[in-house]
RONUTOR-793525 format. One record per residue (C-alpha): residue in one letter; y, x, z. Coordinates in steps of 0.25 Angstrom, whole numbers, plus 2048, in hexadecimal, padded with zeros to 3 digits. Layout:
N
AYXZ/...
//
This chain:
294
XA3688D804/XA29897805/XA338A3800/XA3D8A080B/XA3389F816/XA2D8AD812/XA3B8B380F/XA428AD81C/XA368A8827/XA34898829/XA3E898834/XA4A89B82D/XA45895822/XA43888829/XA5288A82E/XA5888C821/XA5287F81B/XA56877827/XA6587D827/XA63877816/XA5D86B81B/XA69869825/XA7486D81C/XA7086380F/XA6D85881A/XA7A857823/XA8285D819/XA7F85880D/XA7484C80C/XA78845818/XA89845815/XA8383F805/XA7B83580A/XA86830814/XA9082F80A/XA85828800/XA8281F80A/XA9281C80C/XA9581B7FD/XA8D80C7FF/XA95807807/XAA3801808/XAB080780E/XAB480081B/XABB802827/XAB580A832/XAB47FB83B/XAAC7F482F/XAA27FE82B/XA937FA830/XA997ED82E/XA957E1824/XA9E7E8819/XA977F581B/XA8B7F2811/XA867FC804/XA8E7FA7F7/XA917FF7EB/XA9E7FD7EC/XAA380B7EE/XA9C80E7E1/XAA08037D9/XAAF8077DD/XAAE8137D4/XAA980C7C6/XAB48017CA/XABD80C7CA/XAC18107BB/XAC981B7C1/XABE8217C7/XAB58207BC/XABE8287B2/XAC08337BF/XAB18347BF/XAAE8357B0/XABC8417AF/XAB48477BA/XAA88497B4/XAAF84C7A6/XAB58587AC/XAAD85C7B5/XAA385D7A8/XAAD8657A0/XAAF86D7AC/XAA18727AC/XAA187279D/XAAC87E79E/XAA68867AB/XA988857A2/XAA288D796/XAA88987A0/XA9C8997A9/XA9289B79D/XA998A8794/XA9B8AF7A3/XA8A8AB7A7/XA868B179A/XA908BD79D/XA8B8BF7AA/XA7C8BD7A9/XA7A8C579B/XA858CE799/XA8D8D17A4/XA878E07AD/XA818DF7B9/XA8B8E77C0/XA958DF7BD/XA8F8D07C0/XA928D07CF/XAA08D27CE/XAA08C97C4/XA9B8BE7CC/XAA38C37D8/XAB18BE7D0/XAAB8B37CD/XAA78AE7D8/XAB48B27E0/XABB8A67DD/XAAE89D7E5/XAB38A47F1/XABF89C7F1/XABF88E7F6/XAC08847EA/XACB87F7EF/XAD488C7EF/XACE88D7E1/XAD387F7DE/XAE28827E5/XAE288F7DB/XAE18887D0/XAEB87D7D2/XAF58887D2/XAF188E7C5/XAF08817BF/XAFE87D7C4/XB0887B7BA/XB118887BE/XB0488F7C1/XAFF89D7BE/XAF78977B3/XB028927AC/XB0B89D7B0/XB018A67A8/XAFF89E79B/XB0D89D79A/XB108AD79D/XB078B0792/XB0C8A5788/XAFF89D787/XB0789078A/XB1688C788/XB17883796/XB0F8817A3/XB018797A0/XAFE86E7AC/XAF08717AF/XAEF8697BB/XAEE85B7B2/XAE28547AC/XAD585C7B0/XAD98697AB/XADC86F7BA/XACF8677C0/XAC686F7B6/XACC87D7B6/XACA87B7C3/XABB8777C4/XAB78807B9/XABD88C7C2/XAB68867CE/XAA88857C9/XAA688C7BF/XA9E8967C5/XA9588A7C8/XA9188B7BA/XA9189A7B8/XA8689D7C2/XA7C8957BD/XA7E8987AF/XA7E8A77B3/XA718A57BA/XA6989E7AC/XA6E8A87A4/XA6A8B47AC/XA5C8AF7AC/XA5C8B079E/XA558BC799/XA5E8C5790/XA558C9786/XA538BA781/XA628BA77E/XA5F8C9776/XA558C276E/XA5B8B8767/XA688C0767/XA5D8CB75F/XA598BD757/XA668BC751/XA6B8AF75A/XA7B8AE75C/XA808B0769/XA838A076A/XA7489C765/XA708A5771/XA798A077B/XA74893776/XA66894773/XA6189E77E/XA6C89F789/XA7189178B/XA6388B78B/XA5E896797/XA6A89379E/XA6A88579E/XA668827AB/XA7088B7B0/XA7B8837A8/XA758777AD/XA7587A7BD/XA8587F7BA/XA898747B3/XA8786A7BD/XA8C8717C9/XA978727C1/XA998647BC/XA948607CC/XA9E8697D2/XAAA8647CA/XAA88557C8/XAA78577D9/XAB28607DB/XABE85B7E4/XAC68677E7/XACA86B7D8/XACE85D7D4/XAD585B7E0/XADE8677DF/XADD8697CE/XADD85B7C8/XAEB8527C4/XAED8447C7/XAE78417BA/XADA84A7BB/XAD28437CA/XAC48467CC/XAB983E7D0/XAB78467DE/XAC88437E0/XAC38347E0/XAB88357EA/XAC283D7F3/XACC8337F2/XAC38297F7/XABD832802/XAC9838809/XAD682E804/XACF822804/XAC682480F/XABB81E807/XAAE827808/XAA681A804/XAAC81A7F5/XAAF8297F5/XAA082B7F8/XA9B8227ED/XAA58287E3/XA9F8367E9/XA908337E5/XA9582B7D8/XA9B8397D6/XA8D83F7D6/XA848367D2/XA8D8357C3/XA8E8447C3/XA808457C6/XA7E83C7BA/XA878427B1/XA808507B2/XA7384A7B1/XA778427A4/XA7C85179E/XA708587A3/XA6884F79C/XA7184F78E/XA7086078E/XA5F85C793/XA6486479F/XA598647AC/XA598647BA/XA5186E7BA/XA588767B2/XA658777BD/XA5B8797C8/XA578857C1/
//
């Protein structure tokens, strides 16, 4: 706060943390605790609420470990979700380590350039894209089977193969950052050294590079896993009748059944569970806050 008062005066200053204050309030705390507050209670009819019926349950919450359905939705959800940062951890690590030790300095902004291109295009177009090229006369398979790598059209749009493509293309860069960012910080001469001590390149990857850029791994790895297990827009236009996401569930009950009581409940059950599932594997890998706030 000292910095930004020297840098910017106390006038602006003042109106920058009000603007914050105002934007997390009205847009963000106060739309929360409304549909906290509404996940306790019951779904009437407009001329009943405020009446006797209208009184705090956990009926809406209970609708979803009564729900088997649900239940396996969820637990898919979060399988996925985990293998889809497992694979943007494997594709975003090789290209951190490229970029932050071996890649020239001229060439890194362009870099970075094509890859961001494609996060200046909505998600949504990105989504629509992807459903043509998955599609079963799509340019993907018109491809694999010009070049003879398969005998007859694959159907990637069934199971979860179509839903994960999908996120790992959306948020992969989500993991490549913050990875990039640990392993710049790390200082090249103590990869030299135990290269000059005779270390493999594994045993240095494992020993001296993963270990500095674990906070970095850390940080990626649960915007990624955040990001999907929340994502709406890919599983609505990707997944088959056969693969639903948990988020498809919550919409259903927000916009067809017009039940924002239950759809709220399923929303915070959504991240409160997620919330405990990451915490559980950060404490199996002995992962800290402190090292994803780094």
């Amino acid at each position: 706060m000292k910095d930004l008062v020297e840098r910017y005066g106390a006038g602006l200053t003042l109106i920058m943390c009000l603007l914050v204050a105002f934007w997390l309030l009205l847009l963000v705390i106060v739309p929360n605790l409304y549909l906290f507050e509404n996940s306790f209670r019951p779904y009437l009819p407009v001329q009943e609420m405020g009446g006797p019926k209208d009184v705090y349950t956990l009926k809406n919450y209970l609708t979803f470990f009564q729900s088997p359905i649900h239940i396996s939705v969820f637990i898919w959800t979060v399988l996925y979700s985990s293998i889809v940062t497992a694979i943007c951890f494997a594709i975003a690590y090789p290209l951190a380590y490229y970029l932050s030790k071996k890649a020239s300095l001229k060439s890194l902004p362009t870099i970075f350039l094509l890859l961001t291109i494609p996060l200046w295009v909505s998600e949504i177009m990105r989504s629509f894209a992807w459903f043509i090229i998955l599609s079963l006369k799509g340019p993907l398979n018109y491809i694999l089977l010009d070049i003879g790598l398969i005998e007859r059209p694959i159907r990637w749009m069934t199971g979860f193969r179509s839903v994960m493509i999908g996120l790992v293309y959306t948020y992969v860069l989500f993991m490549l950052f913050p990875v990039y960012n640990a392993i710049q910080s790390l200082d090249t001469s103590q990869i030299e050294a135990a290269d000059d001590l005779g270390a493999s390149w594994w045993r240095i990857h494992w020993r001296v590079i993963l270990p500095h850029a674990k906070p970095g791994i850390a940080s990626g790895s649960v915007m990624v896993f955040m990001l999907s297990a929340g994502s709406i827009l890919v599983p609505t236009l990707l997944a088959s009748t056969n693969s639903r996401w948990f988020t498809e569930i919550i919409q259903q009950w927000m916009f067809e059944s017009l039940d924002w009581n239950t759809g709220a409940a399923y929303a915070f059950l959504l991240l409160i569970l997620c919330t405990l599932f990451v915490t559980a594997v950060m404490r199996i890998f002995r992962v800290k806050l402190s090292d994803i706030a780094k």
